[in-house]
N, C-alpha and C positions, 0 to 999 in steps of 0.2 A: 268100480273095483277099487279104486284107489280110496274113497271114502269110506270102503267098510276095509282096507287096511288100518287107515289114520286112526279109524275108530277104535281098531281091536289093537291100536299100538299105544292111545290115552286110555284106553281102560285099562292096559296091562301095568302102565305108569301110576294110576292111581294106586292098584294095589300093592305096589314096592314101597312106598310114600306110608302107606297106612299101618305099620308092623311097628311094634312097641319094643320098647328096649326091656325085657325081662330083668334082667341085673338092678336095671333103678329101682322097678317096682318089686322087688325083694329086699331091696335095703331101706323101702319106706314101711315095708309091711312090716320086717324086725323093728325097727325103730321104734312104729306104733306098739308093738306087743311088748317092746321094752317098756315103754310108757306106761301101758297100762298095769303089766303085772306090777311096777312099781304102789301106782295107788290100789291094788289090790289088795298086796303084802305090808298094809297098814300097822306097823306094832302100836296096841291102844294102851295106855299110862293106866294098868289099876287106880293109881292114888289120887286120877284126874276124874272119875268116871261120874262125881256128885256136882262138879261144879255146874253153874248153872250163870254165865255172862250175858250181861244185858250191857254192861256199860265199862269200860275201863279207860284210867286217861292215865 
């Protein structure tokens, strides 16, 4: 009896242990979306649109 206590008191231990912090992983998921809608919102130079670089020094 006392081994399927111990048992049922580290498996309840495990799952308090395993719970994620929601708040972080919303401040990384904005930060990525920050990110990206930046290179999305790409403003492209009409006056640049012919060049053509191979080499520049």
């Amino acid at each position: 009896m006392k081994k399927t206590y111990l048992l049922f008191f580290l498996f309840s231990i495990s799952f308090s242990f395993s719970q994620t912090n929601e708040k972080e992983l919303n401040e990384i998921v904005e930060a990525e979306m920050k990110s990206a809608s930046g290179l999305m919102e790409l403003a492209v130079n009409p006056n640049t649109l012919n060049y053509d670089v191979t080499y520049q020094n």
